[in-house]
C-alpha positions in Angstrom: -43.2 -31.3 -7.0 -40.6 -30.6 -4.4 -39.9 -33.5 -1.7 -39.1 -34.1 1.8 -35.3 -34.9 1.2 -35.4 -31.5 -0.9 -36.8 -29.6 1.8 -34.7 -30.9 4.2 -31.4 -29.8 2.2 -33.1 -26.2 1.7 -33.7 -26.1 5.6 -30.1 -27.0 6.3 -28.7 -24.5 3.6 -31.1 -21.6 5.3 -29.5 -22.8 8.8 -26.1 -22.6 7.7 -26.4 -19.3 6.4 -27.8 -17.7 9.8 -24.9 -19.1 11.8 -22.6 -17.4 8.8 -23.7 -14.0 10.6 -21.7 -15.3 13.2 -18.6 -15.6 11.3 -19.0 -12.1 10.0 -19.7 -10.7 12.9 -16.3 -12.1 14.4 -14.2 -10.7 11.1 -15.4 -7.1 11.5 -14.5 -7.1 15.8 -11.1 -8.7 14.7 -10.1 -6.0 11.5 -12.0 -3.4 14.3 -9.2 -4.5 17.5 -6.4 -4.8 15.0 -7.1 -1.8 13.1 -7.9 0.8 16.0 -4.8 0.4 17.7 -2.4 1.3 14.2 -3.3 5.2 13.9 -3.5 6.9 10.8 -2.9 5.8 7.5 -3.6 6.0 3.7 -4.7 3.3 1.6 -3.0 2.2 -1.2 -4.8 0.0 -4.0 -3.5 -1.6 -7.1 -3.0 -4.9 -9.3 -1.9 -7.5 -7.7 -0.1 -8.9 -11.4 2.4 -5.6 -11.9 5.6 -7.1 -11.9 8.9 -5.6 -9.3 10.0 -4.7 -13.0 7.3 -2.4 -14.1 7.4 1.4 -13.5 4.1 1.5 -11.0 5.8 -1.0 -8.9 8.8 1.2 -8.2 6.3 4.2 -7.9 4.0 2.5 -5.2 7.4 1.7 -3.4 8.3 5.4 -3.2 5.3 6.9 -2.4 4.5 4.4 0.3 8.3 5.7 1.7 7.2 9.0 1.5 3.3 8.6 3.1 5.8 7.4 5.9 7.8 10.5 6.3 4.7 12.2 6.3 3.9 10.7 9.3 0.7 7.6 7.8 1.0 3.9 8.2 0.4 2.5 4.8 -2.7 -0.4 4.3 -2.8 -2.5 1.5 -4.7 -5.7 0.5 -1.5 -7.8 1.4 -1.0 -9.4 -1.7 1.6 -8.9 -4.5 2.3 -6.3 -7.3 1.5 -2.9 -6.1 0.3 -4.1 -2.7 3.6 -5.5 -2.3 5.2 -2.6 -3.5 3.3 -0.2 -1.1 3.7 -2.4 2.1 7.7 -2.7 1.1 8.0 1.3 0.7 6.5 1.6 4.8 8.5 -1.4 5.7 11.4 -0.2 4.6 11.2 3.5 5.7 10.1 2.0 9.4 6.5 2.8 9.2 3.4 1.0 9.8 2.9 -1.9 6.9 -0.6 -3.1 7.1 -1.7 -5.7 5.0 -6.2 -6.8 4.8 -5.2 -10.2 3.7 -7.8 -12.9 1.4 -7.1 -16.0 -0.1 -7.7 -15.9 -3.7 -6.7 -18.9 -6.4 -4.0 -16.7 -7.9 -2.6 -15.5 -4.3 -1.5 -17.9 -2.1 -0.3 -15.8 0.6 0.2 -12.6 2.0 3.2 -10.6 0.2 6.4 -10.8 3.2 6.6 -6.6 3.5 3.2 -6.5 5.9 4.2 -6.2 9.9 2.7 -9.3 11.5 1.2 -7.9 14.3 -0.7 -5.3 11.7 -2.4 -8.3 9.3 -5.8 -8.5 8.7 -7.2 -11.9 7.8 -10.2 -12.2 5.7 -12.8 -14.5 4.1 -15.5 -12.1 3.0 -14.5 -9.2 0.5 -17.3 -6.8 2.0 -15.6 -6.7 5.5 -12.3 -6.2 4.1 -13.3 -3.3 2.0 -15.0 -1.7 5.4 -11.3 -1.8 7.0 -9.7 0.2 3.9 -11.8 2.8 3.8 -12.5 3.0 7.6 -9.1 3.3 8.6 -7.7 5.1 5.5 -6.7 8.8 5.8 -6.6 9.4 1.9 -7.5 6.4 -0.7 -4.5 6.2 -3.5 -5.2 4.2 -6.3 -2.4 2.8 -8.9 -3.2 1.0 -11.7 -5.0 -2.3 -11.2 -8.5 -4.5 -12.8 -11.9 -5.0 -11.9 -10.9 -5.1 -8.2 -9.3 -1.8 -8.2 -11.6 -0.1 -10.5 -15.0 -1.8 -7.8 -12.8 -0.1 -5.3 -12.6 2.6 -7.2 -16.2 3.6 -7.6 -17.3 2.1 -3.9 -15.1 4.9 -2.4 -16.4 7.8 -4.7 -20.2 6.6 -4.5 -19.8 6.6 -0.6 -18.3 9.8 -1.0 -21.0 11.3 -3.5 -23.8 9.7 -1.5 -22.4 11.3 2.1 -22.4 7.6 3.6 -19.0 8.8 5.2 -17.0 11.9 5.0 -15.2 13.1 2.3 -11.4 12.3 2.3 -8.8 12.6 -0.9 -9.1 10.0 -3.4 -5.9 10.2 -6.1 -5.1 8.7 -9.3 -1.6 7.8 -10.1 -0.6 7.1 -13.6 -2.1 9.3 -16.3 -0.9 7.0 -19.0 -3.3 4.5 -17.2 -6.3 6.5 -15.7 -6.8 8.9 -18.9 -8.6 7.4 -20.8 -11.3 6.5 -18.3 -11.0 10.0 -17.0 -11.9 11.1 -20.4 -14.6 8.8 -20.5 -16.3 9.8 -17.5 -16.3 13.4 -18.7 -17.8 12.9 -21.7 -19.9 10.3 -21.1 -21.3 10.1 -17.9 -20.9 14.0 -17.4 -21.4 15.9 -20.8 -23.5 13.2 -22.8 -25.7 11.5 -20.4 -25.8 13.8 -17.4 -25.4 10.6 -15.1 -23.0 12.6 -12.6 -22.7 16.8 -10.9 -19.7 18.8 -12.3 -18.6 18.9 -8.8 -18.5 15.1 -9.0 -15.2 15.9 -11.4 -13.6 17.5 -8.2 -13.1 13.5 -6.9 -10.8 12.3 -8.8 -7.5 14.4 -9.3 -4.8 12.9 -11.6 -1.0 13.0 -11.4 2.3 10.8 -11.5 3.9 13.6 -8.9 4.5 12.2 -5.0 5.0 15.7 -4.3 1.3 16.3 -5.7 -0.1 12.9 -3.8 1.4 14.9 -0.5 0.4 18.4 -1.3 -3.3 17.2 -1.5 -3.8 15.4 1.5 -1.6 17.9 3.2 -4.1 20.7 2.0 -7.5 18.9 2.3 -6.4 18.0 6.3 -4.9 21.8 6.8 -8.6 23.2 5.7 -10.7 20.7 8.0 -10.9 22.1 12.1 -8.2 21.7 13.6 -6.8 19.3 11.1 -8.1 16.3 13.0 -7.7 12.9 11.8 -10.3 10.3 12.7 -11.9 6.8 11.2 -14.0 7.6 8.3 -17.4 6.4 10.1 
């Protein structure tokens, strides 16, 4: 049988999580006032464990200088390994380094590459993965774990299901993505039927800038009037 004290508690937990909406409410309008004022950008994802060392962390670096030439801030998720490597590429080059910050265990703080005035503090991960793919142009993804892949397959399913507009989504590293890619065909597409043909189309592959470029170049040449806009 369930007391008075226990009721109580259950009343107090079930107040406490109405006033929450509060609290979310206020993180969206701040990554919203922050975030329309930057202009466009790409978003970069990756693990936050690849070392300044490793091959991917040099590559996010580069391509991060070269989204800058091309005229896009760069947004990461402020932490270390290929975020760091992507917000140090813009930073470098003089472009816009944004960084979506969250305290995890294993991250401390925010990596020291993000422009101050263009962080994004977060508690909940739903609102910060709103502000990536409102705000980003093309979504570029680097090797990384469970928290790249849920990326991952939150921008294609938003993309597959129409919930916003379709913009580029890129792979970078074969060595890395290949296998899955491989996967997915003959899995999910040839075995099971789980996904269209089409559904191929999201997910180009390459370790070429110059390819990273060409596509976002081409997608926003063919749209009218090659306008670039928040996602939704």
């Amino acid at each position: 049988m369930t007391d008075q004290s226990t009721v109580k508690q259950w009343h107090n937990v079930q107040a406490e999580s109405s006033w929450r909406i509060f609290k979310i409410m206020a993180e969206f309008v701040d990554g919203f006032e922050t975030m329309n004022r930057i202009g466009p950008c790409v978003s970069i994802y990756g693990s936050a464990r690849t070392k300044p060392d490793h091959k991917y962390y040099q590559l996010a670096v580069d391509l991060a200088k070269r989204m800058v030439q091309e005229g896009y801030g760069v947004i990461t998720g402020g932490g270390p390994g290929i975020m760091e490597a992507a917000n140090k590429g813009a930073q470098e080059m003089g472009g816009r380094s944004v960084g979506l910050n969250i305290v995890l265990p294993h991250e401390k703080s925010h990596n020291p590459y993000i422009d101050l005035d263009k962080m994004v503090n977060h508690n909940y991960f739903f609102v910060r993965k709103v502000m990536f793919v409102k705000y980003g142009q093309a979504f570029i993804f680097m090797p990384g774990g469970f928290g790249t892949l849920d990326e991952l397959f939150e921008c294609l399913t938003l993309i597959q299901t129409k919930k916003i507009e379709k913009v580029p989504v890129i792979l970078m590293g074969t060595e890395f993505w290949a296998g899955m890619i491989k996967w997915v065909k003959e899995v999910m597409l040839d075995r099971e039927g789980n996904i269209s043909a089409h559904d191929m189309d999201l997910l180009p592959l390459t370790d070429d800038i110059e390819e990273v470029v060409n596509v976002i170049n081409e997608f926003y040449a063919a749209q009218d009037g090659g306008v670039l806009s928040p996602n939704f």
